[in-house]
NUVEXBA-499828 format. One record per atom (N, C-alpha, C): residue in one letter; residue number from 1; y, z negated, x negated. Coordinates in nm, 4 decimals, m for minus. Layout:
<filums>
<filum><code>A</code><pos>NUM</pos><y>Y</y><z>Z</z><x>X</x></filum>
...
</filums>
This chain:
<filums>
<filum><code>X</code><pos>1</pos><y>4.5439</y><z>11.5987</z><x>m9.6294</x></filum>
<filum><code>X</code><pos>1</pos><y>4.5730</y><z>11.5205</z><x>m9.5111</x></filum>
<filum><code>X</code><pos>1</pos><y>4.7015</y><z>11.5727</z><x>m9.4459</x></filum>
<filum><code>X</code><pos>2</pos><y>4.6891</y><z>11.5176</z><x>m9.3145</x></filum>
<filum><code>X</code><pos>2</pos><y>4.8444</y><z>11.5605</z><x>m9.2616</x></filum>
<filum><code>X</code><pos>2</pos><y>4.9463</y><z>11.5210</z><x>m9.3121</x></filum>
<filum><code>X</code><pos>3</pos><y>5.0894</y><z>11.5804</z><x>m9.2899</x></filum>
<filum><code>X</code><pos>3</pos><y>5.1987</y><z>11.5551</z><x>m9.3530</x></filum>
<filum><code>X</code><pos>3</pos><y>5.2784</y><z>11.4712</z><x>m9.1917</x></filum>
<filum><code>X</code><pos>4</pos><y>5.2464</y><z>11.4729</z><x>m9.0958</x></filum>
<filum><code>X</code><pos>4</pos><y>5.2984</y><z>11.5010</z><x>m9.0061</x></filum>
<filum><code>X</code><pos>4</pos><y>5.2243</y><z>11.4601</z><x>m8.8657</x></filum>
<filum><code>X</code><pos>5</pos><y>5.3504</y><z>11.4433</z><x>m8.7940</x></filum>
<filum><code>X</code><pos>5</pos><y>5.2383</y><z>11.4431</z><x>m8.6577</x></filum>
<filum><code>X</code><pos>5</pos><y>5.2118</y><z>11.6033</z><x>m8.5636</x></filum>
<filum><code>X</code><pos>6</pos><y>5.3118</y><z>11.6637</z><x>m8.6224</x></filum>
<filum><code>X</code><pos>6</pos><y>5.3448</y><z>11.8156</z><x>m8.6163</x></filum>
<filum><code>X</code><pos>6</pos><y>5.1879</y><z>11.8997</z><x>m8.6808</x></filum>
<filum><code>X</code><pos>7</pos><y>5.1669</y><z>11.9768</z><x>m8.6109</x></filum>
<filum><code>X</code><pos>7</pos><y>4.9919</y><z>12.0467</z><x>m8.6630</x></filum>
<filum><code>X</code><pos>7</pos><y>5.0290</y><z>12.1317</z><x>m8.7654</x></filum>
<filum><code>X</code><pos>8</pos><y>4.9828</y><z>12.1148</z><x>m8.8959</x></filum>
<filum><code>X</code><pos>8</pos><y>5.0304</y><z>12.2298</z><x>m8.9900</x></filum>
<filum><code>X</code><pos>8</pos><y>4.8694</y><z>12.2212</z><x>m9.0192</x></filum>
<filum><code>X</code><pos>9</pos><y>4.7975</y><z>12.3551</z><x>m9.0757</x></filum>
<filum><code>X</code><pos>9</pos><y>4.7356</y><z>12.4036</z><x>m9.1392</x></filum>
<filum><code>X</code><pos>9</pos><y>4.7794</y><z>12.5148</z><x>m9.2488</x></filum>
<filum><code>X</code><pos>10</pos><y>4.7987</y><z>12.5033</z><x>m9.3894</x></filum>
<filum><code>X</code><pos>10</pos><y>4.8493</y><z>12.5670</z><x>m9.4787</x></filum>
<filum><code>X</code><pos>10</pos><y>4.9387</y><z>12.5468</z><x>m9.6285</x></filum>
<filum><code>X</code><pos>11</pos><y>5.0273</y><z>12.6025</z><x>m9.6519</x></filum>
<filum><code>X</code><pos>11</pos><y>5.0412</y><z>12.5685</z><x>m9.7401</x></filum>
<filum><code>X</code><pos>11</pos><y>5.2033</y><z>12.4683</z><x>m9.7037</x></filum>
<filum><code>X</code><pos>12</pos><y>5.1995</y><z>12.3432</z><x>m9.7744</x></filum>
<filum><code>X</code><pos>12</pos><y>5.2886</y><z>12.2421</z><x>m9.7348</x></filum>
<filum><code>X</code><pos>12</pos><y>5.3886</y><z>12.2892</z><x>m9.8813</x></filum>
<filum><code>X</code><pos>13</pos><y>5.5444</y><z>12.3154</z><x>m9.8246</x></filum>
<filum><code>X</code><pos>13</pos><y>5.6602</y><z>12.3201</z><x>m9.9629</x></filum>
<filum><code>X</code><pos>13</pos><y>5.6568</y><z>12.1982</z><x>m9.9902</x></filum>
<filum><code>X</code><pos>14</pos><y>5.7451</y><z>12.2248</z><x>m10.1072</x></filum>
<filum><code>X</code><pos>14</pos><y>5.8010</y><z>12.1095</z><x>m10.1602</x></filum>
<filum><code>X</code><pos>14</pos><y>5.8984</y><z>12.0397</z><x>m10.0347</x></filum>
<filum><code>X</code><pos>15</pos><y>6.0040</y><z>12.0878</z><x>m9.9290</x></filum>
<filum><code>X</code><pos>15</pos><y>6.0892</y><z>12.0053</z><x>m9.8483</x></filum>
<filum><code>X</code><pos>15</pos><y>5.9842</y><z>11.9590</z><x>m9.7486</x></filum>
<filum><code>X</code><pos>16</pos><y>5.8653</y><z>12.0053</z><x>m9.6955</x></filum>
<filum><code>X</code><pos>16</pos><y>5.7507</y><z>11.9812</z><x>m9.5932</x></filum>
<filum><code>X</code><pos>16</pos><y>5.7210</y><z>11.8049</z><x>m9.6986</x></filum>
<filum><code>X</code><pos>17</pos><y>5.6964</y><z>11.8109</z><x>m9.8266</x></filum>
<filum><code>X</code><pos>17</pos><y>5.6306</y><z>11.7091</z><x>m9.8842</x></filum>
<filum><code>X</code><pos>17</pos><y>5.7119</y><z>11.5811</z><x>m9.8941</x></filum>
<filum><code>X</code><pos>18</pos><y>5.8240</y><z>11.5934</z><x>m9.9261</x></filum>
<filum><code>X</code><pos>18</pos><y>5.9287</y><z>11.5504</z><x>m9.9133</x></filum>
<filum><code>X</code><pos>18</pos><y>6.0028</y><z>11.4460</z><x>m9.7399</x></filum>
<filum><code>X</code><pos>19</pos><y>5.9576</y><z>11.5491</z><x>m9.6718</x></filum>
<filum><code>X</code><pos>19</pos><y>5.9546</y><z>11.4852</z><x>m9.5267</x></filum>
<filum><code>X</code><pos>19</pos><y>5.8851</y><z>11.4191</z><x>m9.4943</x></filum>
<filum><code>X</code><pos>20</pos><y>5.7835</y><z>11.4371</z><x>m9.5490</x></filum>
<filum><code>X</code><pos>20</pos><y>5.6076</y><z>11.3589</z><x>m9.4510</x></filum>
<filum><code>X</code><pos>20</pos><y>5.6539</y><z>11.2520</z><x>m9.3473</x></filum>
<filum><code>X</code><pos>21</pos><y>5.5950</y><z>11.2432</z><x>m9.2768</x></filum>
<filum><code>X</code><pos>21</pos><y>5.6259</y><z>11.1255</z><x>m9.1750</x></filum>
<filum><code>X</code><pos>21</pos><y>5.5731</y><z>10.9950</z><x>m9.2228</x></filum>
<filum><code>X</code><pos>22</pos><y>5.4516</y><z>11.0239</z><x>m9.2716</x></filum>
<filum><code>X</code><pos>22</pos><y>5.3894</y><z>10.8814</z><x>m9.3460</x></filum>
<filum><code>X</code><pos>22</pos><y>5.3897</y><z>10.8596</z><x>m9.4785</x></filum>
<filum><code>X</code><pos>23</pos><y>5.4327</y><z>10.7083</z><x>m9.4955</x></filum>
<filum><code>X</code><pos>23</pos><y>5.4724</y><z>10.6891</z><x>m9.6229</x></filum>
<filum><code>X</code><pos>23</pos><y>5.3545</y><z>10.7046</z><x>m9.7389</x></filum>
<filum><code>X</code><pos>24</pos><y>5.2462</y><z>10.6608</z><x>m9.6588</x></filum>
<filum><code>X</code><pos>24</pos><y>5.1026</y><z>10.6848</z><x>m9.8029</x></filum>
<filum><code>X</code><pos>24</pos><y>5.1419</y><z>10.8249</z><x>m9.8379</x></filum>
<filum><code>X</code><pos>25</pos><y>5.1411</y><z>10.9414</z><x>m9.7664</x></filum>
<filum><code>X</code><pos>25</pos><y>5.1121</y><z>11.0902</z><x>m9.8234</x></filum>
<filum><code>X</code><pos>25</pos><y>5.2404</y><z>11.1290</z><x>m9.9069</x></filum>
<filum><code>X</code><pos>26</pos><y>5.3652</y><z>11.0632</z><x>m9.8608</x></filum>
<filum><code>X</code><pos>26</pos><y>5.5063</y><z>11.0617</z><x>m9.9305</x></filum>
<filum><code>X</code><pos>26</pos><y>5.5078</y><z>11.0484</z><x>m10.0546</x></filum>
<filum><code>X</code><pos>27</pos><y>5.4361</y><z>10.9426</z><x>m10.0534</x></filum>
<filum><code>X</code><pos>27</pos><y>5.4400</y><z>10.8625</z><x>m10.2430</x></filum>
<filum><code>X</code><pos>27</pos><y>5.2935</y><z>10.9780</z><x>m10.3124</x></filum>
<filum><code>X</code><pos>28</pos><y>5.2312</y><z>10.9721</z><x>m10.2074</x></filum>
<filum><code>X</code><pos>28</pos><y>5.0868</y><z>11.0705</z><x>m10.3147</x></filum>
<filum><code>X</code><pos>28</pos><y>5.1991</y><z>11.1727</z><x>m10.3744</x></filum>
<filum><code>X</code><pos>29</pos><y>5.2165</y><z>11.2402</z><x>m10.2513</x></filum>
<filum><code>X</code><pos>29</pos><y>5.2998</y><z>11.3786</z><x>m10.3094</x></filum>
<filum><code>X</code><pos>29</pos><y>5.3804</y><z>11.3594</z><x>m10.4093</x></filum>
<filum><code>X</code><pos>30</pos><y>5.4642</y><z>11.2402</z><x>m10.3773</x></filum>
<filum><code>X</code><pos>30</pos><y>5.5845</y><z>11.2104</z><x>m10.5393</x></filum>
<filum><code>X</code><pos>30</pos><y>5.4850</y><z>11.1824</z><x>m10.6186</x></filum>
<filum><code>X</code><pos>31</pos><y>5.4168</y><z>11.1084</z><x>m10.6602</x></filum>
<filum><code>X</code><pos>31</pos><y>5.3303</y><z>11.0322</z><x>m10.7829</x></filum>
<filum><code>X</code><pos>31</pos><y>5.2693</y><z>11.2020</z><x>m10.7913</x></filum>
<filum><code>X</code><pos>32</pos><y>5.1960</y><z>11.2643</z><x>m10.7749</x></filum>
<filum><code>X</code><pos>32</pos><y>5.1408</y><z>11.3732</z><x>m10.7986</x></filum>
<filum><code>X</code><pos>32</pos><y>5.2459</y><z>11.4607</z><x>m10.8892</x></filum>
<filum><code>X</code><pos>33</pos><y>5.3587</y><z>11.4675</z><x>m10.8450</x></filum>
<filum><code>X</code><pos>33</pos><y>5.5015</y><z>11.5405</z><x>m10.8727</x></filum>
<filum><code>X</code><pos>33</pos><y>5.5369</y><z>11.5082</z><x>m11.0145</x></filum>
<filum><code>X</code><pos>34</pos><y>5.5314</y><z>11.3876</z><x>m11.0102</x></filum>
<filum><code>X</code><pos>34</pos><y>5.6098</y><z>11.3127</z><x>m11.1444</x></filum>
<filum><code>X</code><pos>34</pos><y>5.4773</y><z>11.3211</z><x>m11.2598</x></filum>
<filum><code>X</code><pos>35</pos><y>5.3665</y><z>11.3096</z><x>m11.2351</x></filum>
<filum><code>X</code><pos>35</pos><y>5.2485</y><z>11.3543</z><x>m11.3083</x></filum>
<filum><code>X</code><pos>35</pos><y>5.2700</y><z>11.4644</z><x>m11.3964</x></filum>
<filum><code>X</code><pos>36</pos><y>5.2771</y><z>11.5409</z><x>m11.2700</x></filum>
<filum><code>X</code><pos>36</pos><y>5.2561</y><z>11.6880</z><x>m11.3049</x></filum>
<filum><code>X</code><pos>36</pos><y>5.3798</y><z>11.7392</z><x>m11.4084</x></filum>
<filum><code>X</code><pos>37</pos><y>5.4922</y><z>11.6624</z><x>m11.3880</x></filum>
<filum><code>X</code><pos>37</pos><y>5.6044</y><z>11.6752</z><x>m11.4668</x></filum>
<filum><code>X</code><pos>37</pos><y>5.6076</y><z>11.6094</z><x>m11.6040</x></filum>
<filum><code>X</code><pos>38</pos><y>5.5242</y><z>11.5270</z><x>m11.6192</x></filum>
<filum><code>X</code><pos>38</pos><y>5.5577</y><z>11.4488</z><x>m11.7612</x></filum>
<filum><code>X</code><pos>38</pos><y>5.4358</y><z>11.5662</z><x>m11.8497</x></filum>
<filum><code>X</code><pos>39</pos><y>5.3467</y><z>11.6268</z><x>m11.7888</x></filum>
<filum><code>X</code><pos>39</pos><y>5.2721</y><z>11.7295</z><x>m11.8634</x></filum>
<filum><code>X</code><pos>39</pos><y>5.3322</y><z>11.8314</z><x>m11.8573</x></filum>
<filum><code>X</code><pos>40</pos><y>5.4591</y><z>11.8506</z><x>m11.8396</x></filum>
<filum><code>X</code><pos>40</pos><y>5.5484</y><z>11.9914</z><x>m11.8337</x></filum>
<filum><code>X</code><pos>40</pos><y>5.4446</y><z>12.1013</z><x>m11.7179</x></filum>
<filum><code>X</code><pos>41</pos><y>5.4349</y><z>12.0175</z><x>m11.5856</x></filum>
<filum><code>X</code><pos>41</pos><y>5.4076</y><z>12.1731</z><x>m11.4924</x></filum>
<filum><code>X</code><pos>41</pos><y>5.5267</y><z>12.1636</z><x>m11.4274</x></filum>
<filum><code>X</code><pos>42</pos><y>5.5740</y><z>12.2716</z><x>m11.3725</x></filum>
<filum><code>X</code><pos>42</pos><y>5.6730</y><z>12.2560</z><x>m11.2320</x></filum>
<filum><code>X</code><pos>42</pos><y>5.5931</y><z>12.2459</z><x>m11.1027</x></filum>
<filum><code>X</code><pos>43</pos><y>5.5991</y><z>12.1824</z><x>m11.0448</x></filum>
<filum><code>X</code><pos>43</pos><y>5.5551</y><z>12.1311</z><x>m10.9115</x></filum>
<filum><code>X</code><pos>43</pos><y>5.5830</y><z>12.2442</z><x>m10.8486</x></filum>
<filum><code>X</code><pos>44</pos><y>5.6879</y><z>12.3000</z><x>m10.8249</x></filum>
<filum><code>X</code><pos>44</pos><y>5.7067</y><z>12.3840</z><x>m10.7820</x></filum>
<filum><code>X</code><pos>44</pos><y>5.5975</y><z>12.4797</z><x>m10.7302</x></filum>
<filum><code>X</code><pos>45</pos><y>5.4876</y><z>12.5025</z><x>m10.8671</x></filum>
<filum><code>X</code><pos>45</pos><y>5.4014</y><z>12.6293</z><x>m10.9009</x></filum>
<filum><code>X</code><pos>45</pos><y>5.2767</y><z>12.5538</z><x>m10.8637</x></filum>
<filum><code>X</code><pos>46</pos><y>5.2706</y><z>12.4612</z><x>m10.8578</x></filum>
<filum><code>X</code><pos>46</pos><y>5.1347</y><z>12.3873</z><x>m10.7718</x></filum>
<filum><code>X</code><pos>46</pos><y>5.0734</y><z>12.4020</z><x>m10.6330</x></filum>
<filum><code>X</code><pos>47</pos><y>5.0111</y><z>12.4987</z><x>m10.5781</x></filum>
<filum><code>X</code><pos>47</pos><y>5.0006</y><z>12.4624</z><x>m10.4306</x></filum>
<filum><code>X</code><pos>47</pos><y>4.9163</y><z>12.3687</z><x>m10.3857</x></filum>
<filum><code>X</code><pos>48</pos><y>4.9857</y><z>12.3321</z><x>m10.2931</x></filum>
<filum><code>X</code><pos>48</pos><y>4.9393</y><z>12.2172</z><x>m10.2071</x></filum>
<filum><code>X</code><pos>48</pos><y>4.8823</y><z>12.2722</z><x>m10.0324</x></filum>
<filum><code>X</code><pos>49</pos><y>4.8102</y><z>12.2155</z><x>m10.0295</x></filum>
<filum><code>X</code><pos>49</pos><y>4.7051</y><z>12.2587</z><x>m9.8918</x></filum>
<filum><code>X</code><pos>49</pos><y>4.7480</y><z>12.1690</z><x>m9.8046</x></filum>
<filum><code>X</code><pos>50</pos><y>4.8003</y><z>12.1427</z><x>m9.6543</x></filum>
<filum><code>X</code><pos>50</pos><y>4.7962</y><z>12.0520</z><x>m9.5940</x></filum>
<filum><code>X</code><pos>50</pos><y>4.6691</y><z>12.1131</z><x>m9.4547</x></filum>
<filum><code>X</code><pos>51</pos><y>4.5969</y><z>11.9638</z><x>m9.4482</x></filum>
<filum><code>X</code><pos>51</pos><y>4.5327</y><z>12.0363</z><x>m9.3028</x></filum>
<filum><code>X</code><pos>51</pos><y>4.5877</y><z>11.8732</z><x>m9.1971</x></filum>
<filum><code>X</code><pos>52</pos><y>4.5624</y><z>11.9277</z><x>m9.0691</x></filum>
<filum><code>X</code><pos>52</pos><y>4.6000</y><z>11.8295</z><x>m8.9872</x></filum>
<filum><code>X</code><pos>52</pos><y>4.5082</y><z>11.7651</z><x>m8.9652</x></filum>
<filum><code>X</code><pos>53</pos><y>4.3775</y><z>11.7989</z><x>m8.9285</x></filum>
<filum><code>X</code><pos>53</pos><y>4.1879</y><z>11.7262</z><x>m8.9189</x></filum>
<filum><code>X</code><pos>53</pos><y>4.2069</y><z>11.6823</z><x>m9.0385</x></filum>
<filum><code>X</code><pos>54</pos><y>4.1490</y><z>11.5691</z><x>m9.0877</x></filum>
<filum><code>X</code><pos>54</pos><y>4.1370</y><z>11.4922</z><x>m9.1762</x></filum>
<filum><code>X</code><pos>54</pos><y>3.9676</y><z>11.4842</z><x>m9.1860</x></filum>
<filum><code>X</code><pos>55</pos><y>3.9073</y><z>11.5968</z><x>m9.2008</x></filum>
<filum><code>X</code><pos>55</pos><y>3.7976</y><z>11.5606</z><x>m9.2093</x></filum>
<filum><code>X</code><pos>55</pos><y>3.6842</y><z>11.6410</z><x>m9.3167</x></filum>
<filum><code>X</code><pos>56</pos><y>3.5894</y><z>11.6348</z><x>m9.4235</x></filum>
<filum><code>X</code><pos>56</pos><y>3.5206</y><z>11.7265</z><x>m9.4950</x></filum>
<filum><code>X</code><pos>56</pos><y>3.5393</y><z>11.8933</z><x>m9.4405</x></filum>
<filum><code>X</code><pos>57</pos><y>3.5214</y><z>11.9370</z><x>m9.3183</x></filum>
<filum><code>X</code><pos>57</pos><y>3.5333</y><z>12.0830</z><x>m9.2710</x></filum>
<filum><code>X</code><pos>57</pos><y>3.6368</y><z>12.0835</z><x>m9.3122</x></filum>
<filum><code>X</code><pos>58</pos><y>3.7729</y><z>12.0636</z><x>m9.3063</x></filum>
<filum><code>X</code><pos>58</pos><y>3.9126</y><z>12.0662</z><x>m9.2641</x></filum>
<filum><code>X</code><pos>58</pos><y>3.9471</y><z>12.0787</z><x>m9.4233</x></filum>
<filum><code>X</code><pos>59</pos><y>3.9122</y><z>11.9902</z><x>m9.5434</x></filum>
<filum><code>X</code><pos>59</pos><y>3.8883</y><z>11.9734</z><x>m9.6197</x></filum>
<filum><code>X</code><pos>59</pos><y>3.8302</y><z>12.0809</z><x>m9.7643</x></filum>
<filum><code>X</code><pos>60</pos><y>3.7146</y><z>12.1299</z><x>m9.7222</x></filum>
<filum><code>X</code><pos>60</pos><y>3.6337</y><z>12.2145</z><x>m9.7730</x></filum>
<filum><code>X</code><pos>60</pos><y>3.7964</y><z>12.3846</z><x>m9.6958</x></filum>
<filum><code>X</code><pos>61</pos><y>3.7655</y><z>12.3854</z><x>m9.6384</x></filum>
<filum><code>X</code><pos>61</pos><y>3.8538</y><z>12.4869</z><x>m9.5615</x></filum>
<filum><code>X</code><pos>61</pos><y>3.9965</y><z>12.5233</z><x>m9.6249</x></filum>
<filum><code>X</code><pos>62</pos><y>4.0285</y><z>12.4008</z><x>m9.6963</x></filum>
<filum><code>X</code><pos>62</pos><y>4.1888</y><z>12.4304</z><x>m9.7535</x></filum>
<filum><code>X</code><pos>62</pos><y>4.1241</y><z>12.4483</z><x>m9.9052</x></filum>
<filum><code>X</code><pos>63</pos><y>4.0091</y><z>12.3757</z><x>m9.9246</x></filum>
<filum><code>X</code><pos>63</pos><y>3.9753</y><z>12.4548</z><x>m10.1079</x></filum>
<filum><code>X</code><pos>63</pos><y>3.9664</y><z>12.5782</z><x>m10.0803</x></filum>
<filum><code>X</code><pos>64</pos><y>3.8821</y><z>12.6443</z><x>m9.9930</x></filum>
<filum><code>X</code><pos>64</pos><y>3.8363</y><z>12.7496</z><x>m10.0161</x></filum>
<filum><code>X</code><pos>64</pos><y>3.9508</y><z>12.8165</z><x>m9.9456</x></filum>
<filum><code>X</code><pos>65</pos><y>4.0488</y><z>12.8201</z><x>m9.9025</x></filum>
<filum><code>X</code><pos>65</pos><y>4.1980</y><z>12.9239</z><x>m9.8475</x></filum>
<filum><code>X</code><pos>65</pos><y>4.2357</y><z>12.9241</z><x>m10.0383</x></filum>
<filum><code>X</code><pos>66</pos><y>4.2288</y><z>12.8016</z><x>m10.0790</x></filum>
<filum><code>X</code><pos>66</pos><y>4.3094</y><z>12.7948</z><x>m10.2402</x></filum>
<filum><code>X</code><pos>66</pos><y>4.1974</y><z>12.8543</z><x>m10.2767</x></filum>
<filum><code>X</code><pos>67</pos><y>4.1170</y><z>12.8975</z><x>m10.3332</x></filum>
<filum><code>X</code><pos>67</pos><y>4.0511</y><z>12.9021</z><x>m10.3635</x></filum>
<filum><code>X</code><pos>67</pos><y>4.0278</y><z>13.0908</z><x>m10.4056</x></filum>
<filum><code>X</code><pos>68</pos><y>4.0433</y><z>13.1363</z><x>m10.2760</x></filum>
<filum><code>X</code><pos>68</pos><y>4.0792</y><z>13.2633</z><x>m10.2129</x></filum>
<filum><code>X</code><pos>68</pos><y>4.1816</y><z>13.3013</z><x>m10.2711</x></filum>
<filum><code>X</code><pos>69</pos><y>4.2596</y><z>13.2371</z><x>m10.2836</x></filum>
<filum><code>X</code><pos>69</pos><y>4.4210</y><z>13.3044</z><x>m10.3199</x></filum>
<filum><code>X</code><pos>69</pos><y>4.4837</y><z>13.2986</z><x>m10.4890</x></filum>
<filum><code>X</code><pos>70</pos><y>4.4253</y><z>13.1478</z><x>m10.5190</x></filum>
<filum><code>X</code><pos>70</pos><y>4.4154</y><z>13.1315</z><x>m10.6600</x></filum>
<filum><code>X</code><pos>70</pos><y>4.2929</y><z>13.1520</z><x>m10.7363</x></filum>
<filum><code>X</code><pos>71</pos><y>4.2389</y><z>13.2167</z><x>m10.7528</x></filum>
<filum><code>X</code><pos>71</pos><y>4.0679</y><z>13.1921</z><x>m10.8039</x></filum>
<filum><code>X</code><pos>71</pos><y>4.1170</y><z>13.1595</z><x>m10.9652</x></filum>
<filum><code>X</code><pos>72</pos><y>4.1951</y><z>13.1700</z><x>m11.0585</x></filum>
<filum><code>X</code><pos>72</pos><y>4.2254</y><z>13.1048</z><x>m11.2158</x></filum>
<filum><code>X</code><pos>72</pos><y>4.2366</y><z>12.9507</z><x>m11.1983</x></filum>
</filums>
C-alpha cells in the first residue's frame, strides 16, 4: 500500500517507513519491524515494496519486481 500521498512505486527505506503519512501503514511497518526482530532478522535486510494503486495489478507487480531481484 501507499506510504504516502506522494506516488512512490518501489522499494520503501526504512526512513520512507518511518514517515508514512498514515497511521495504519506506520504501525504495520513497526509491528512487522519488531517481529522480525525478536526472530533475530535486521529489518534492515527485508525489502519492502511500496506501490501507490492499491490494487491486485499494483500488488501482483511489486511481488514479482521482489521476486525478480530476490528469487531465494
Amino acid at each position: 500500500m501507499r506510504l504516502s500521498n506522494t506516488r512512490s512505486d518501489g522499494y520503501a527505506d526504512i526512513h520512507r517507513q518511518r514517515r508514512a503519512a498514515f497511521p495504519v501503514q506506520r504501525e504495520r511497518c513497526a509491528g512487522w519491524r519488531e517481529g522480525f526482530a525478536e526472530v533475530g532478522v535486521d529489518w534492515a535486510e527485508v525489502p519492502v515494496m511500496e506501490r501507490f494503486e492499491h490494487s491486485l495489478e499494483a500488488g501482483a507487480s511489486a511481488a514479482a519486481e521482489l521476486d525478480g531481484r530476490h528469487p531465494g
